[in-house]
mmCIF file as Biopython writes it, N, C-alpha, C and O atoms, coordinates in Angstrom:
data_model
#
loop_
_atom_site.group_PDB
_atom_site.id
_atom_site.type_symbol
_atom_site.label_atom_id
_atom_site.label_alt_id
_atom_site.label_comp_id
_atom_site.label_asym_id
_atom_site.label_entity_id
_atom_site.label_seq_id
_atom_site.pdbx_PDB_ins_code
_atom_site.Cartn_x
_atom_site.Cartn_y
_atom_site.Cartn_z
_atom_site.occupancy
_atom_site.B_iso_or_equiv
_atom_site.auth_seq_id
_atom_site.auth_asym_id
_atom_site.pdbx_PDB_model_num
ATOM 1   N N  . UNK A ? 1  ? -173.335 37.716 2.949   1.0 0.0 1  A 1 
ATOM 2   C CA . UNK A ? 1  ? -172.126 38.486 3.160   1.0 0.0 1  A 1 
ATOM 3   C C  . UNK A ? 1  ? -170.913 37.844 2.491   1.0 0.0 1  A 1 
ATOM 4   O O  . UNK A ? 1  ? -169.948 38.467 2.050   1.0 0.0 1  A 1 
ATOM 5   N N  . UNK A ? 2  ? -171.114 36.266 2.467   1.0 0.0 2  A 1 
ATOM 6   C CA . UNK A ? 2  ? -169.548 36.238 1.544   1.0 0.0 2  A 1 
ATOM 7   C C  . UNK A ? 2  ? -169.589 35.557 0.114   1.0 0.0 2  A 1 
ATOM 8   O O  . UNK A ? 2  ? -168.687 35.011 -0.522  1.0 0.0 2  A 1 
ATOM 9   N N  . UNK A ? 3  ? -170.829 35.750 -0.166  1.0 0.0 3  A 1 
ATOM 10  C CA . UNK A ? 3  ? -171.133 35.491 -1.541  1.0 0.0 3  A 1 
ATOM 11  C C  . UNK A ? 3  ? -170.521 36.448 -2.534  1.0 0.0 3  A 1 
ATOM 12  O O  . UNK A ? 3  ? -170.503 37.628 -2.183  1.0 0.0 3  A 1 
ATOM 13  N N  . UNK A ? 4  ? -170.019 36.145 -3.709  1.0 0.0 4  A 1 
ATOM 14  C CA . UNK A ? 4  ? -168.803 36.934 -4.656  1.0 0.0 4  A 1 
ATOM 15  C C  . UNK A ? 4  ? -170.327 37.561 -5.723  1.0 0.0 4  A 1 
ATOM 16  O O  . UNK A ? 4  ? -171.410 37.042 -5.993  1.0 0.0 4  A 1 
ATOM 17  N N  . UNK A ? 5  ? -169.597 39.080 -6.131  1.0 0.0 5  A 1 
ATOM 18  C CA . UNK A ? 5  ? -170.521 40.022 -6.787  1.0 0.0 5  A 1 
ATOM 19  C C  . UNK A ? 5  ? -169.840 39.323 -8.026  1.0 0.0 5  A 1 
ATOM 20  O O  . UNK A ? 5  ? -168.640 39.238 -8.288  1.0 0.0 5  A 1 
ATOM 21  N N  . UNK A ? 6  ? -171.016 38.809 -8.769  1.0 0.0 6  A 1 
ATOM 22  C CA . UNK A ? 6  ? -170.787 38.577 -10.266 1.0 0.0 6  A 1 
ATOM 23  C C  . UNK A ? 6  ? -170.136 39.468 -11.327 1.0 0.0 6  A 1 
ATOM 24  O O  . UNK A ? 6  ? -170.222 40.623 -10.908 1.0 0.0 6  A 1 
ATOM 25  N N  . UNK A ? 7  ? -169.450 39.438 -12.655 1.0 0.0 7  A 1 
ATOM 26  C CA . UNK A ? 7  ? -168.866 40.035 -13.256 1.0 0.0 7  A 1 
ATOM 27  C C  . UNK A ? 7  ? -169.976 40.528 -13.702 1.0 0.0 7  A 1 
ATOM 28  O O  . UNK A ? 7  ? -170.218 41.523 -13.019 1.0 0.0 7  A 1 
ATOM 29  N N  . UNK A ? 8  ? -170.945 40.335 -14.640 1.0 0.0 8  A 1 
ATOM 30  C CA . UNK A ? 8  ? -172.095 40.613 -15.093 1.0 0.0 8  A 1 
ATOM 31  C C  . UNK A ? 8  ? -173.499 39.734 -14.678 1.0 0.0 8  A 1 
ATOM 32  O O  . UNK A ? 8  ? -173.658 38.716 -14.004 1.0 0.0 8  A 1 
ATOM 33  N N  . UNK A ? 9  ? -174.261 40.458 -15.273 1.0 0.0 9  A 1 
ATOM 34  C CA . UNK A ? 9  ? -175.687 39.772 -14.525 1.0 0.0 9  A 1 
ATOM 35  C C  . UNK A ? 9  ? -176.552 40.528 -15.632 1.0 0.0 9  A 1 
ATOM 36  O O  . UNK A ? 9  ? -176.188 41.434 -16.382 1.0 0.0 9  A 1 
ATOM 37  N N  . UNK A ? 10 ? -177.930 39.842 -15.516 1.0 0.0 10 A 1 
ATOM 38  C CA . UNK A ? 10 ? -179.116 40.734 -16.045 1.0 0.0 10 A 1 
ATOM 39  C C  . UNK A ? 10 ? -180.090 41.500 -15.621 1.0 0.0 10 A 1 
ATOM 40  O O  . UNK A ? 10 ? -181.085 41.233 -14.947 1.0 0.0 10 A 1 
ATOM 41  N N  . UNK A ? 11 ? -179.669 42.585 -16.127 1.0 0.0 11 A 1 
ATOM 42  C CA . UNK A ? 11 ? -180.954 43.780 -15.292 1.0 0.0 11 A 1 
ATOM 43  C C  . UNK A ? 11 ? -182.109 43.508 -15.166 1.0 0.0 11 A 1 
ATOM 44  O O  . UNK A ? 11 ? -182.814 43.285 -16.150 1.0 0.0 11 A 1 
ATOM 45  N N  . UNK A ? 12 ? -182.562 43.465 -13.936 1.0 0.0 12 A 1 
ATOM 46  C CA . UNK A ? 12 ? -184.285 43.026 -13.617 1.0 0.0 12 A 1 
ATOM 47  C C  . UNK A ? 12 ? -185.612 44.086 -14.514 1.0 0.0 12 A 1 
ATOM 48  O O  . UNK A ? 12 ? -186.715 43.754 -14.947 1.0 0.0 12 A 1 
ATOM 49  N N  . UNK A ? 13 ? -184.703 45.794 -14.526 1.0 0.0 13 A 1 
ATOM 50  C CA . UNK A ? 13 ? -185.335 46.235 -15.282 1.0 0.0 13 A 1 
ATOM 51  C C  . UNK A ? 13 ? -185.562 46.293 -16.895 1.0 0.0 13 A 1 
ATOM 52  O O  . UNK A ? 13 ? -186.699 46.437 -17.344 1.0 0.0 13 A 1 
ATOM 53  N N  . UNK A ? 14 ? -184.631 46.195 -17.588 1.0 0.0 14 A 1 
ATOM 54  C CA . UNK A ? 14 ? -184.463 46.392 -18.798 1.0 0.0 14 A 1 
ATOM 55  C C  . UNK A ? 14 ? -184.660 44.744 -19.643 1.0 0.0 14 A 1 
ATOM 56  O O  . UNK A ? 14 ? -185.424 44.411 -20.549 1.0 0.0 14 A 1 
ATOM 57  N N  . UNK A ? 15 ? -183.364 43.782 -18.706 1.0 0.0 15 A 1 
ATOM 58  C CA . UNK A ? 15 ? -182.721 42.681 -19.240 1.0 0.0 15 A 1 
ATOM 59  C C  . UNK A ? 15 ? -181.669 42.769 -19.854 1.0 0.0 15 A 1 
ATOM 60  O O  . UNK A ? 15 ? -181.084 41.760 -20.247 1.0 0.0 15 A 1 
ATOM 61  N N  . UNK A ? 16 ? -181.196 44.045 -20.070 1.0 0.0 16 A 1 
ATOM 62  C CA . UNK A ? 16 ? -179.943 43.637 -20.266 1.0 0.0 16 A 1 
ATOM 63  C C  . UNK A ? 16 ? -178.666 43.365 -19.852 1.0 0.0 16 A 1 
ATOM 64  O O  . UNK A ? 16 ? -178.788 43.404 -18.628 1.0 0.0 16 A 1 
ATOM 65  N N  . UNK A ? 17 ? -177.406 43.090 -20.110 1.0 0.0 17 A 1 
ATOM 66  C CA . UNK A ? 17 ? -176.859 42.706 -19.729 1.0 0.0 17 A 1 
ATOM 67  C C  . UNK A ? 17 ? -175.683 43.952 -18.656 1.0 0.0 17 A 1 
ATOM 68  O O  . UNK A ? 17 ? -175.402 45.004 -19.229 1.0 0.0 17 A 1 
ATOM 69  N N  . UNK A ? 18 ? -175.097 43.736 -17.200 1.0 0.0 18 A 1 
ATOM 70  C CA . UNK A ? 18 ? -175.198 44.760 -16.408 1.0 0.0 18 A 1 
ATOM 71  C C  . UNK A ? 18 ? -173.507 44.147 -15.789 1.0 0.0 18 A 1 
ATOM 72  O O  . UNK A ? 18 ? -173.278 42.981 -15.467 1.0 0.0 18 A 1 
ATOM 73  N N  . UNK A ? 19 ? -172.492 45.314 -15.755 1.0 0.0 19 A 1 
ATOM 74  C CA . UNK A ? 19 ? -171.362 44.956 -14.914 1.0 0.0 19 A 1 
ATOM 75  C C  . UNK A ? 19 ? -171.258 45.593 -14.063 1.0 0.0 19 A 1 
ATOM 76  O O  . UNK A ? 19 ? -172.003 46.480 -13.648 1.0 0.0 19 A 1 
ATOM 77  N N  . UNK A ? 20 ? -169.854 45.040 -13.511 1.0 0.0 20 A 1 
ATOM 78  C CA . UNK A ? 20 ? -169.217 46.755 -12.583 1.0 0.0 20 A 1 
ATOM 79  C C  . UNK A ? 20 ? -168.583 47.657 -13.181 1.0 0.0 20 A 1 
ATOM 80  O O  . UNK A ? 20 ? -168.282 48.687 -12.579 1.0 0.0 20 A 1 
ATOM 81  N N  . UNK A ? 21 ? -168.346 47.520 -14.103 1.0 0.0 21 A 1 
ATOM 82  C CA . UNK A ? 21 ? -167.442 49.307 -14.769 1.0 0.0 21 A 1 
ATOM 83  C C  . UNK A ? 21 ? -168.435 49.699 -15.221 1.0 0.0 21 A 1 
ATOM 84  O O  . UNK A ? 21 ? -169.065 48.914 -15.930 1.0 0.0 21 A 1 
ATOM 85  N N  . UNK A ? 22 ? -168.918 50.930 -15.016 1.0 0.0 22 A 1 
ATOM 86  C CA . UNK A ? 22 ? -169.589 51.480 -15.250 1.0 0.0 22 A 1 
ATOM 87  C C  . UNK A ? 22 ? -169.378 52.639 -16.730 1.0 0.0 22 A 1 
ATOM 88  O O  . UNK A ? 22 ? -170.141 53.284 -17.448 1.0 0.0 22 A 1 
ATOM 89  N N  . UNK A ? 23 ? -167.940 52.429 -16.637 1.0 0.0 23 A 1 
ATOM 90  C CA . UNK A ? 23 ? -167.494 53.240 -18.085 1.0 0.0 23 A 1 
ATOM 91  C C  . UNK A ? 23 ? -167.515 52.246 -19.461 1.0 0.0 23 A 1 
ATOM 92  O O  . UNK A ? 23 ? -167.574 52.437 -20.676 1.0 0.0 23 A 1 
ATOM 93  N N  . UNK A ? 24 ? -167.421 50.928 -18.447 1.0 0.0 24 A 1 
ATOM 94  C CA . UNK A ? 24 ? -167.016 50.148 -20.150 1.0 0.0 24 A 1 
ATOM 95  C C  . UNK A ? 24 ? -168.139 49.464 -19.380 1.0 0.0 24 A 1 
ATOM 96  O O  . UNK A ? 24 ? -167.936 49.323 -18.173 1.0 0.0 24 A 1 
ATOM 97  N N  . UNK A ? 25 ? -169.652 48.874 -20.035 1.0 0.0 25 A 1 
ATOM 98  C CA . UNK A ? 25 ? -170.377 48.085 -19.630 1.0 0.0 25 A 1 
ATOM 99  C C  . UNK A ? 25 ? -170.290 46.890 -20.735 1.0 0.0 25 A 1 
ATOM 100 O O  . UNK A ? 25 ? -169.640 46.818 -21.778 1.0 0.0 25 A 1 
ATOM 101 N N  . UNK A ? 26 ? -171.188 45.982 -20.116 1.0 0.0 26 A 1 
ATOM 102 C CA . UNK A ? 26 ? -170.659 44.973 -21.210 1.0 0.0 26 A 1 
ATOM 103 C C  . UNK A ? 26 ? -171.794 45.176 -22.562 1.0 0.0 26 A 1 
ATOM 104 O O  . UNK A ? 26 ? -172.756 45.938 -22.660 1.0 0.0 26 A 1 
ATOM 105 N N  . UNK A ? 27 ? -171.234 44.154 -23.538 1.0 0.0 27 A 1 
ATOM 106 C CA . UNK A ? 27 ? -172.180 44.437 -25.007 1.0 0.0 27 A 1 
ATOM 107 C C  . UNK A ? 27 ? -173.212 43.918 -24.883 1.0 0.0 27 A 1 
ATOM 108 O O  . UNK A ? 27 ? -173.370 42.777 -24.450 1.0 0.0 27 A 1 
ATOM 109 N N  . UNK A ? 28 ? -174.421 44.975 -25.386 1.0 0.0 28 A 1 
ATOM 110 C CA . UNK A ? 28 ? -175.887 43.788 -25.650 1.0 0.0 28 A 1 
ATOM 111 C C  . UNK A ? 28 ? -175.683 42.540 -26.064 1.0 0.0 28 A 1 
ATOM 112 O O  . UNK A ? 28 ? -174.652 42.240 -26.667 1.0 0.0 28 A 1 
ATOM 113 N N  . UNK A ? 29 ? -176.665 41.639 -25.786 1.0 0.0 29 A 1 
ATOM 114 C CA . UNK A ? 29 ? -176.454 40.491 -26.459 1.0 0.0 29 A 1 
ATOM 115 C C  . UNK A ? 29 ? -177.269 40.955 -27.949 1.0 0.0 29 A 1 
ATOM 116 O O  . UNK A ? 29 ? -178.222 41.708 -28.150 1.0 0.0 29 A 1 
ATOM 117 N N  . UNK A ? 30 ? -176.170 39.894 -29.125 1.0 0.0 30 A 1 
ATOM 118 C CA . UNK A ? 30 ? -176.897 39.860 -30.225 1.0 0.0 30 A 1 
ATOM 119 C C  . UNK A ? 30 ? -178.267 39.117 -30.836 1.0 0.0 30 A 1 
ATOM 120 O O  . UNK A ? 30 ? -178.180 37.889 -30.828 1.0 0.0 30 A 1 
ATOM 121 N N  . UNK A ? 31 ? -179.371 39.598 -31.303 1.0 0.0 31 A 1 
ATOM 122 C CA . UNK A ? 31 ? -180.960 38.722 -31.314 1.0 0.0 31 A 1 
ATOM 123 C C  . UNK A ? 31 ? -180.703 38.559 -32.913 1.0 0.0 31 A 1 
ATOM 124 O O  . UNK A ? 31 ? -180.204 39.431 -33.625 1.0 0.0 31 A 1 
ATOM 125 N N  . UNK A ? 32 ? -181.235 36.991 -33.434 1.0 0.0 32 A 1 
ATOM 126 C CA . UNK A ? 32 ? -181.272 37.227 -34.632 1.0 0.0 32 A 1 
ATOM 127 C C  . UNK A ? 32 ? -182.813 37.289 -35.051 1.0 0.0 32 A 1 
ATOM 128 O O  . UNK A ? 32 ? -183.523 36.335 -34.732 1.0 0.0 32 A 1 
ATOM 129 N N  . UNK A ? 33 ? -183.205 38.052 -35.548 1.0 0.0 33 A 1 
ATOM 130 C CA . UNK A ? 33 ? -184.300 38.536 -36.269 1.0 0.0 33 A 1 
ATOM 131 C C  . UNK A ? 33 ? -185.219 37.097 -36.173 1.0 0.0 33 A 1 
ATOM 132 O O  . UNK A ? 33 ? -184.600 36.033 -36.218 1.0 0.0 33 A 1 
ATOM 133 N N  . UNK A ? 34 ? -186.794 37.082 -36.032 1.0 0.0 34 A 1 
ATOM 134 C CA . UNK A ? 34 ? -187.379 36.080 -36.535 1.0 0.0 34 A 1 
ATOM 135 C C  . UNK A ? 34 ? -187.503 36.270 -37.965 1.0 0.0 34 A 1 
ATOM 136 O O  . UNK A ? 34 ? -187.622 37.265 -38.680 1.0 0.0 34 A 1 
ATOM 137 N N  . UNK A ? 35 ? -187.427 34.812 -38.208 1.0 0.0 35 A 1 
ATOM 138 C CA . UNK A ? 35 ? -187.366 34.409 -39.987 1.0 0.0 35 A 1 
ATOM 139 C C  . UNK A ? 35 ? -188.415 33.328 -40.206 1.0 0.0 35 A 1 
ATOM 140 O O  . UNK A ? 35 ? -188.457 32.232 -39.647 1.0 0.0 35 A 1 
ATOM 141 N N  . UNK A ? 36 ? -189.174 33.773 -41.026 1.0 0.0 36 A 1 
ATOM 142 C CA . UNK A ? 36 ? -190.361 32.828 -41.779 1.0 0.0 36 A 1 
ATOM 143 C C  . UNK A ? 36 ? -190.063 31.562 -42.310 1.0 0.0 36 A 1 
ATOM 144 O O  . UNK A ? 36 ? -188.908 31.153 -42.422 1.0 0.0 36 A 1 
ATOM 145 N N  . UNK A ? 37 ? -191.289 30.781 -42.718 1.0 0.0 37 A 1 
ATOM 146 C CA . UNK A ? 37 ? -190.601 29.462 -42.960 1.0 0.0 37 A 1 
ATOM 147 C C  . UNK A ? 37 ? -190.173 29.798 -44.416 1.0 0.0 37 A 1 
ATOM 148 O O  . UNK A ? 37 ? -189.507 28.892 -44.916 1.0 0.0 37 A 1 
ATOM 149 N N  . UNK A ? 38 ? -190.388 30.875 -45.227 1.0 0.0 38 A 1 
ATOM 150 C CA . UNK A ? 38 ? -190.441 30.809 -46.521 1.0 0.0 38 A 1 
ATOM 151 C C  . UNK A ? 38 ? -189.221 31.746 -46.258 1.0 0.0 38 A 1 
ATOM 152 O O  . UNK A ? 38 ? -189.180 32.218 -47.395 1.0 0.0 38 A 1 
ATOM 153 N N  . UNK A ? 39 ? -188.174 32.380 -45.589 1.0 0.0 39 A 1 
ATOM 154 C CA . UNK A ? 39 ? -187.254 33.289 -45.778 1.0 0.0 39 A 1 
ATOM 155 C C  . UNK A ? 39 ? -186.243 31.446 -44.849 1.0 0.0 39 A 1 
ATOM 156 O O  . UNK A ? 39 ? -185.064 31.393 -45.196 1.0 0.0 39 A 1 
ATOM 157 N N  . UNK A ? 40 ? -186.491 30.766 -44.305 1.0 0.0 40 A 1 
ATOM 158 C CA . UNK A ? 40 ? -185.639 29.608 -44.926 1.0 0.0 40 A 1 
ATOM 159 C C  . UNK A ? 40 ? -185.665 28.943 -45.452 1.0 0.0 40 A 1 
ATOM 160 O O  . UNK A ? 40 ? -184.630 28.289 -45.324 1.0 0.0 40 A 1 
ATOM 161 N N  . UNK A ? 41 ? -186.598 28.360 -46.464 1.0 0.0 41 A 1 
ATOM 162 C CA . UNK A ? 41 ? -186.677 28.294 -47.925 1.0 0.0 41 A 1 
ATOM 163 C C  . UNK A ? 41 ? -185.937 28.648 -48.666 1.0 0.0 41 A 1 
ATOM 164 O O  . UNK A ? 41 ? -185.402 27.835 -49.419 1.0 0.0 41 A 1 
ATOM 165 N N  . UNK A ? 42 ? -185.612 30.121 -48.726 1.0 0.0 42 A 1 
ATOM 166 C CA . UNK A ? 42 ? -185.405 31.003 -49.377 1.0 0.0 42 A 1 
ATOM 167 C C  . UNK A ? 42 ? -183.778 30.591 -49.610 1.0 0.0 42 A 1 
ATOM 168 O O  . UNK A ? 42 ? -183.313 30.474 -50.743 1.0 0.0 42 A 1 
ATOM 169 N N  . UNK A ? 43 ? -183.080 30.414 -48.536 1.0 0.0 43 A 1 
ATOM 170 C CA . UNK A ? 43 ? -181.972 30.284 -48.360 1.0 0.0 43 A 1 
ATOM 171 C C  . UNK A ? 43 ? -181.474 29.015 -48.894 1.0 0.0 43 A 1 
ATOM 172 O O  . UNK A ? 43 ? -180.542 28.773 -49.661 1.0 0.0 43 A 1 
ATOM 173 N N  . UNK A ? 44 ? -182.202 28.371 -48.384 1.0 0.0 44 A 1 
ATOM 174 C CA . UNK A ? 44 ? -181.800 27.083 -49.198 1.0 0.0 44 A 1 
ATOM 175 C C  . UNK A ? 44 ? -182.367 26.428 -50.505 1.0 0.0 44 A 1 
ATOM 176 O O  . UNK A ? 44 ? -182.367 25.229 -50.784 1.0 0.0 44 A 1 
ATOM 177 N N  . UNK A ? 45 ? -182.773 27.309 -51.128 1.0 0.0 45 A 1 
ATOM 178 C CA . UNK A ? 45 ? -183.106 27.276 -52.616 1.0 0.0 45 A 1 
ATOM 179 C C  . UNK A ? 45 ? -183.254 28.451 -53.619 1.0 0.0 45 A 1 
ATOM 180 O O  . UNK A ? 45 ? -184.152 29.274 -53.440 1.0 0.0 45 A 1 
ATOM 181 N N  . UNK A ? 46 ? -182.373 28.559 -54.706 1.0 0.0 46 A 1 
ATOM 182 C CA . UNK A ? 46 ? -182.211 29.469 -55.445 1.0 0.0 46 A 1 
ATOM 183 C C  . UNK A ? 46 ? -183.396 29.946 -56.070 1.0 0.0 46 A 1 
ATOM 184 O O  . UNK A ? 46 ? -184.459 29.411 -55.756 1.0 0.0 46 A 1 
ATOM 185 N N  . UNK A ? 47 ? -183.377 31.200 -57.206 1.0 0.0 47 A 1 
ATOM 186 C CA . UNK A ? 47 ? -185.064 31.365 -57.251 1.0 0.0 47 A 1 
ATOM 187 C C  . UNK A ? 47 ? -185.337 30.538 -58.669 1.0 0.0 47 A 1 
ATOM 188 O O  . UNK A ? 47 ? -186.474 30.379 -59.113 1.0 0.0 47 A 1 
ATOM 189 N N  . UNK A ? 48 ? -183.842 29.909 -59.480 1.0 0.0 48 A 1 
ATOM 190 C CA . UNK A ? 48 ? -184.198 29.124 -60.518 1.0 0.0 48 A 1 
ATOM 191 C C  . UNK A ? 48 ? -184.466 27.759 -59.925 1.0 0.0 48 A 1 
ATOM 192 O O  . UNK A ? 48 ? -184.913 27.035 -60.815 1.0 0.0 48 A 1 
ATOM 193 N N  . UNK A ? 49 ? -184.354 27.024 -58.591 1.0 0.0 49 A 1 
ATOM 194 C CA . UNK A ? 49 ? -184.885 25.913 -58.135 1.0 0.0 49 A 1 
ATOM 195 C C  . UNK A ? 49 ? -186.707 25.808 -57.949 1.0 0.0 49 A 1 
ATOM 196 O O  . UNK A ? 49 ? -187.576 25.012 -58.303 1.0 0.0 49 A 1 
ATOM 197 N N  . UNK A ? 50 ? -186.641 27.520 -56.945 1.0 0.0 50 A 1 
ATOM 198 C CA . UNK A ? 50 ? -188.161 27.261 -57.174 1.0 0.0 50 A 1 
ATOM 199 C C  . UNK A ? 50 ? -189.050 27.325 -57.988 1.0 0.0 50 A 1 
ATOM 200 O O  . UNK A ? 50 ? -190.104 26.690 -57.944 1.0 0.0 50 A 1 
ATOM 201 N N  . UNK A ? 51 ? -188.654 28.239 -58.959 1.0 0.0 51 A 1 
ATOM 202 C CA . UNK A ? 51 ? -189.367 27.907 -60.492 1.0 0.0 51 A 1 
ATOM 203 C C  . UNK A ? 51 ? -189.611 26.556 -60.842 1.0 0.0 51 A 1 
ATOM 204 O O  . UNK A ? 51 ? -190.798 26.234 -60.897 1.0 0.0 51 A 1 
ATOM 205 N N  . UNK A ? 52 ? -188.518 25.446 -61.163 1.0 0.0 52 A 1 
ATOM 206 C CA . UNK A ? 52 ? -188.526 24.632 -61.260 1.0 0.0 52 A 1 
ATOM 207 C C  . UNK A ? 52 ? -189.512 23.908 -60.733 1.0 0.0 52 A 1 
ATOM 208 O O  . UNK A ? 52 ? -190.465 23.564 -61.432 1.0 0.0 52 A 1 
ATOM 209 N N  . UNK A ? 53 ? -189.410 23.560 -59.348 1.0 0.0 53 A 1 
ATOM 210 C CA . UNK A ? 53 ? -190.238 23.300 -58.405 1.0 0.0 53 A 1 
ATOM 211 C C  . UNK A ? 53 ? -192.022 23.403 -58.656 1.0 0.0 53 A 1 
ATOM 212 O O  . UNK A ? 53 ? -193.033 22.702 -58.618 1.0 0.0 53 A 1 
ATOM 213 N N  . UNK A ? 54 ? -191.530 24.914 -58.951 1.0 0.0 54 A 1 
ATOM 214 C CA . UNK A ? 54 ? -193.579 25.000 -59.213 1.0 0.0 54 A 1 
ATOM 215 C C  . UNK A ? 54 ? -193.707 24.728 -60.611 1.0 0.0 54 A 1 
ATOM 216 O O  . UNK A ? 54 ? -194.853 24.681 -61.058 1.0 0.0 54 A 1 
ATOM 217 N N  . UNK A ? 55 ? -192.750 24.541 -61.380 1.0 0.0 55 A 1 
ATOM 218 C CA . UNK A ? 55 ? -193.174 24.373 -63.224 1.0 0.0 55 A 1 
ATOM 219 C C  . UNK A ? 55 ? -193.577 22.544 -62.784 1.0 0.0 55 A 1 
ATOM 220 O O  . UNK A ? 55 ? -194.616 21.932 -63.033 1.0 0.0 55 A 1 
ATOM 221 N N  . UNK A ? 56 ? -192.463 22.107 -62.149 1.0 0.0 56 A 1 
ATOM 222 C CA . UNK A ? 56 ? -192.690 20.342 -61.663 1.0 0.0 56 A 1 
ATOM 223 C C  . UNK A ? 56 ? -194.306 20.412 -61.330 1.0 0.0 56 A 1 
ATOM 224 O O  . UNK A ? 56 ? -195.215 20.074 -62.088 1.0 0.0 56 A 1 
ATOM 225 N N  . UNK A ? 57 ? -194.437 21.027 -59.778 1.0 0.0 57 A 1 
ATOM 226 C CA . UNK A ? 57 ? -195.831 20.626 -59.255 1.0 0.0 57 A 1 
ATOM 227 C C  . UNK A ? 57 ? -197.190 21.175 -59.890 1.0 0.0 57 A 1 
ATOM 228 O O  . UNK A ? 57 ? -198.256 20.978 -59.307 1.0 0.0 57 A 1 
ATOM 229 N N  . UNK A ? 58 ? -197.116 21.965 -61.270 1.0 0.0 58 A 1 
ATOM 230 C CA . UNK A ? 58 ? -198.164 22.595 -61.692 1.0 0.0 58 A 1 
ATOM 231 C C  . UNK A ? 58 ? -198.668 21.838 -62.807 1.0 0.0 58 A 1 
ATOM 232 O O  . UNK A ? 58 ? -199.838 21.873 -63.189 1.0 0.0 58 A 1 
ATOM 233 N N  . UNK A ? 59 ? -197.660 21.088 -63.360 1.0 0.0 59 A 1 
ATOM 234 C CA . UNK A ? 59 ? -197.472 20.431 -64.728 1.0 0.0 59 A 1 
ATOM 235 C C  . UNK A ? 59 ? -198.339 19.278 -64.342 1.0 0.0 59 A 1 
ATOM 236 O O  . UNK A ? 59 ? -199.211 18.908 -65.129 1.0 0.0 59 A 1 
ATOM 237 N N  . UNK A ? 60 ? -198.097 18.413 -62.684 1.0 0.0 60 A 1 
ATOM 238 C CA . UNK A ? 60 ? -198.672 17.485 -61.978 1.0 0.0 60 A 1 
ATOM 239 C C  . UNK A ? 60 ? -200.341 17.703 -61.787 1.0 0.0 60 A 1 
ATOM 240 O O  . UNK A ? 60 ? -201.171 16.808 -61.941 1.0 0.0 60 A 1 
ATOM 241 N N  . UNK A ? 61 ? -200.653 19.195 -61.390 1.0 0.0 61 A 1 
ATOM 242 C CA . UNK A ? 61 ? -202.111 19.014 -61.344 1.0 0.0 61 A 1 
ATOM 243 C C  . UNK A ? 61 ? -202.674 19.349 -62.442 1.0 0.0 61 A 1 
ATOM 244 O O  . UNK A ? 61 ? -203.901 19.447 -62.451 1.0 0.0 61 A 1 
ATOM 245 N N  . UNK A ? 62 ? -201.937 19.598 -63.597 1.0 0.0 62 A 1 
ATOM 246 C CA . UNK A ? 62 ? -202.545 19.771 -64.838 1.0 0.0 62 A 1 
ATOM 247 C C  . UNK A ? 62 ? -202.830 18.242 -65.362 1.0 0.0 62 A 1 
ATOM 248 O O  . UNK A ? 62 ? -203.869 17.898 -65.924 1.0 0.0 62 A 1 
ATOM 249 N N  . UNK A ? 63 ? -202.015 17.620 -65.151 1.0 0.0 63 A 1 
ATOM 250 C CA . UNK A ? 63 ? -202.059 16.184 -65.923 1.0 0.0 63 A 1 
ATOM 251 C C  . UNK A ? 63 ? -203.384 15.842 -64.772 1.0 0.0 63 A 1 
ATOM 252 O O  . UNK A ? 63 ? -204.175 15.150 -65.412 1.0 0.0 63 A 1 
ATOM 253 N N  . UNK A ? 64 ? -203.779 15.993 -63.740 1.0 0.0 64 A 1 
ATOM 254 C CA . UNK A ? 64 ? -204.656 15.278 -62.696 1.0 0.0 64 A 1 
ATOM 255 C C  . UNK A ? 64 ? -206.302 15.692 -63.139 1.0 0.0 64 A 1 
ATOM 256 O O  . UNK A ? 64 ? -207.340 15.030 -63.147 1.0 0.0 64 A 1 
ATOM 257 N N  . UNK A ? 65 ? -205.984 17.131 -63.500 1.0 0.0 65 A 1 
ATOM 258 C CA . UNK A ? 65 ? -207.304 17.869 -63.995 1.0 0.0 65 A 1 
ATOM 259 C C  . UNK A ? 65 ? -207.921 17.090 -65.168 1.0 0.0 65 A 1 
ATOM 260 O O  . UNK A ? 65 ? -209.108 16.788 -65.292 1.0 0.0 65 A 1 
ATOM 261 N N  . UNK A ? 66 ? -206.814 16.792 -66.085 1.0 0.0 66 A 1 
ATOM 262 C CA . UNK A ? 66 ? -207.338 15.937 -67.701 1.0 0.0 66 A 1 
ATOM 263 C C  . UNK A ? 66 ? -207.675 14.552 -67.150 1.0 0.0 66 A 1 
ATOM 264 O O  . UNK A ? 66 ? -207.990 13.862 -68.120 1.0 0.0 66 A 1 
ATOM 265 N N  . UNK A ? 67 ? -207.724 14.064 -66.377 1.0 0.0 67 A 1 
ATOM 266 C CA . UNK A ? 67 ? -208.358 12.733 -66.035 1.0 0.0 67 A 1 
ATOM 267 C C  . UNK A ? 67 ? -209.436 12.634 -65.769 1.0 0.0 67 A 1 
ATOM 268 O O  . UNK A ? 67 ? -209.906 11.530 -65.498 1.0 0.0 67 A 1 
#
């Protein structure tokens, strides 16, 4: 009985997020997308790095093959 009604809370049904105004409710929360290990890669290397990259490591098992 003298416990205070929260401003918002999370709906047991849905999960989302739940107030008392019922005209203005509050905003979904924002999800960021799952991202692969190769879409952060991606980000942190241009596509003339990874060229590079594989011209480097291809050149390596070519020289390994002639031995």
């Amino acid at each position: 009985m003298e416990a205070e009604i929260p401003n918002e809370w999370d709906c047991p049904r849905c999960g989302l997020p739940g107030g008392q105004d019922q005209k203005n409710p509050p905003a979904a929360p924002r999800t960021e997308p799952y991202k692969t290990h190769l879409a952060y890669v991606k980000e942190r290397r241009s596509d003339a790095d990874g060229e590079a990259i594989l011209a480097e490591a291809l050149e390596r098992l070519r020289q390994r093959r002639q031995i």
